[in-house]
C-alpha positions, 0 to 999 in steps of 0.5 A, a space after each residue: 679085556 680090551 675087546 671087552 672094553 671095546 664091545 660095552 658101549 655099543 652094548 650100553 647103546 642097545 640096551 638103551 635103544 630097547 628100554 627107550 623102545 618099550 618105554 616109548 610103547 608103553 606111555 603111548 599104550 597110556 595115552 591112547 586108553 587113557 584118552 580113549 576112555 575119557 572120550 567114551 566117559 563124555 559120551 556116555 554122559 552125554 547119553 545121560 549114563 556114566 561109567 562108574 570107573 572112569 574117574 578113578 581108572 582114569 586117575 590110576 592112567 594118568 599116574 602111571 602115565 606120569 611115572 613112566 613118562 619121567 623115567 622116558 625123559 629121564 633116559 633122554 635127559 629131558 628133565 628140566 636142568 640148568 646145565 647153563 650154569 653148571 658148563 660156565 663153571 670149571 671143571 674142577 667144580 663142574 664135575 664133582 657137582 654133577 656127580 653129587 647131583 647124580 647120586 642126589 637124584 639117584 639116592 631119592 628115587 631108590 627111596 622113593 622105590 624102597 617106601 613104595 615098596 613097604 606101601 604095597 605090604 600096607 595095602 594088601 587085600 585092598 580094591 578099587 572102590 569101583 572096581 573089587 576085582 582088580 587090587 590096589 596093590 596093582 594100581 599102586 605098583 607103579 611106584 617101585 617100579 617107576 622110581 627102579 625104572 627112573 634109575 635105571 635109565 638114569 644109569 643108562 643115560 649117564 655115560 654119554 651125559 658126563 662125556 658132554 660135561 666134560 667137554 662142556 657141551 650142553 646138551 639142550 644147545 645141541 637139540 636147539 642146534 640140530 632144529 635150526 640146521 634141519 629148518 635151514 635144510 629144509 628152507 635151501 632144500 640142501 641134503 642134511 648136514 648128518 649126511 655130509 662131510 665137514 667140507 660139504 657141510 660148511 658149503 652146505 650151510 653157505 648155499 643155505 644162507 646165500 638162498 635165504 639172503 636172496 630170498 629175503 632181497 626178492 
């Protein structure tokens, strides 16, 4: 049992690395045929022709671009929150909150996955206006499957996400703090505190400051 319980977080973590990989392909895979098509829209216009499906593919592109994207931020916790103020509380307020948030966010994506759902049903039979071929269903299956999508890495992300709330980290002053060591790295050309151990690090960030502080007297 122990084992078990020893092996699952790096389980957690690798499934978390796939999802974020193949999340990562596909909005890039969006954005690139979606900025392709746009680009070719504009110069066929220029050409005094058009392509009578770009506006409405390009409508469908950006949709799914959005969908999958929220469920890609969502997986990295990069939703705008105000985790400022939820730290400042004590944690015998902080948490219950977080977890009632949570279940909120998740309670209204399943929702907005089950509705999606039912709309496919409604749309049965349907096509695109230019495009007869490809059905509505098609287009529109980015709704359940992003709202499934959005739980799931929700779900994913939660484990290391409480953890900070209970040590009261917030999660958007680590990044902030991880750019401003980097750009200290960078302006001492000293290696990257990751790289180094506690004792080498403080040094580190020492030589840092004493280079910028000579910099800035030169």
């Amino acid at each position: 049992m122990s084992s078990v319980l020893a092996s699952s977080p790096s389980l957690l973590d690798r499934l978390s690395k796939v999802v974020e990989r193949l999340l990562e392909i596909v909005v890039i895979g969006l954005m690139v045929v979606l900025t392709v098509l746009i680009v070719v829209s504009v110069v066929y216009r220029k050409l005094d022709a058009s392509l009578s499906f770009a506006d409405e593919v390009a409508s469908i592109l950006l949709a799914w671009l959005t969908y999958y994207g929220a469920a890609l931020a969502a997986l990295k916790r990069g939703h705008i929150g105000f985790d400022g103020l939820l730290l400042s509380l004590p944690p015998s307020i902080r948490l219950p909150l977080a977890a009632l948030s949570e279940v909120l966010v998740i309670f209204f994506f399943a929702l907005m996955a089950w509705m999606g759902w039912k709309v496919l049903v409604v749309l049965e039979g349907m096509s695109l206006v230019s495009l007869s071929w490809v059905p509505v269903q098609l287009t529109q299956s980015v709704i359940p499957i992003g709202g499934a999508l959005f739980i799931l890495c929700e779900l994913l992300s939660l484990p290391a996400h409480w953890q900070r709330l209970k040590q009261g980290v917030s999660h958007e002053r680590e990044e902030i703090e991880e750019i401003a060591r980097h750009h200290m790295d960078e302006n001492s050309g000293a290696p990257p505190v990751s790289q180094l151990g506690q004792g080498e690090a403080t040094t580190a960030q020492a030589q840092a400051r004493a280079a910028q502080v000579r910099r800035a007297q030169s």
